[in-house]
Structure formats: structure tokens, C-alpha cells
N, C-alpha and C positions, 0 to 999 in steps of 0.2 A: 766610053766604057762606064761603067755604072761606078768604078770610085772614083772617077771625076764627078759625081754626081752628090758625092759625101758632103756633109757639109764640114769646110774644112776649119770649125771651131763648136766641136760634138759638143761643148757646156755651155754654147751659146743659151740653150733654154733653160739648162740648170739656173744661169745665173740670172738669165729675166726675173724666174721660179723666187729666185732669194732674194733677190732687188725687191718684188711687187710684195713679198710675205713682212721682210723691215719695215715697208712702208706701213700696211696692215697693221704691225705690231706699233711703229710709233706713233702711230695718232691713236691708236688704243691706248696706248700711255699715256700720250695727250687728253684724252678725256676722263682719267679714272681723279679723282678728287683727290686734292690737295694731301693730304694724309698718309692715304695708299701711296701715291707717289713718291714721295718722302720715306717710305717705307722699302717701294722696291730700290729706288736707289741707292738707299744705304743696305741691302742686302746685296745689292751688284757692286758695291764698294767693298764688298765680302766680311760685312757684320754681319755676327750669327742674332739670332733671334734674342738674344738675353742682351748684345750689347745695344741692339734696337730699343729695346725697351726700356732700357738705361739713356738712351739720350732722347725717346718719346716721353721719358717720364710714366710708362706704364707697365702693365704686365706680362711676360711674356703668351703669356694665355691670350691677351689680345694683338698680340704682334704678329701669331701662329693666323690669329681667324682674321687680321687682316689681311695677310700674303695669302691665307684663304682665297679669299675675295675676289684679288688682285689675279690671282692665277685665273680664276673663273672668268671674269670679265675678261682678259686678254684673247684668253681663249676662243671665247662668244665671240667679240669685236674682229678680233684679226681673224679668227679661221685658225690657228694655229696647230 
């Protein structure tokens, strides 16, 4: 019968889909320089842009155009 035919784990491909996009994404991270890094990290640590630029020693005006960046390039790199 054709629902034997189903396959019986339907998110099977969702979760290839998620598996190969992570990967994508962490060697995008892997390659974005020292700085950005450090930057997305401590944004995914969940400091806001002012307390970033409190422990980069800089301005938030530059914290803003480097998660700029950072979003750009991930995007480029991974496909995302």
C-alpha cells in the first residue's frame, strides 16, 4: 500500500537540512577574523552591543558595523 511506502521518520531530511546548514555556519565562523569572532560570541553570550564595546574597549558605533559584517559574511559563506 502506498503508506507503507512513507517514510517512516518524515524529518529525516529536515534534519540532514540542519545538520549540513550548522556545519555551513561553523566553519563560516571559523574563518571570519579574530575580532568579529570575539564579537559574535560575546553577543551569543547575550551582551548587548554597549556591554561589547565595554570589554572591546571600543564604540558601540563599531561594534554595530562589526556584527555588520559578521552577519554578512555568514550569510555569503554558509548560504544561510
Amino acid at each position: 500500500t502506498f503508506g507503507s511506502m512513507l517514510d517512516p521518520n518524515p524529518d529525516a531530511e529536515k534534519s540532514l537540512v540542519e545538520a549540513e546548514t550548522l556545519k555551513r555556519f561553523q566553519v563560516a565562523v571559523s574563518r571570519l577574523p579574530e575580532q568579529e569572532r570575539h564579537c559574535l560570541n560575546l553577543r551569543a553570550e547575550g551582551l548587548t552591543y554597549r556591554e561589547i564595546a565595554e570589554v572591546l574597549g571600543s564604540r558601540v558605533s563599531t561594534v554595530h558595523n562589526i556584527m555588520l559584517r559578521v552577519i554578512t559574511r555568514i550569510q555569503k559563506d554558509a548560504h544561510v
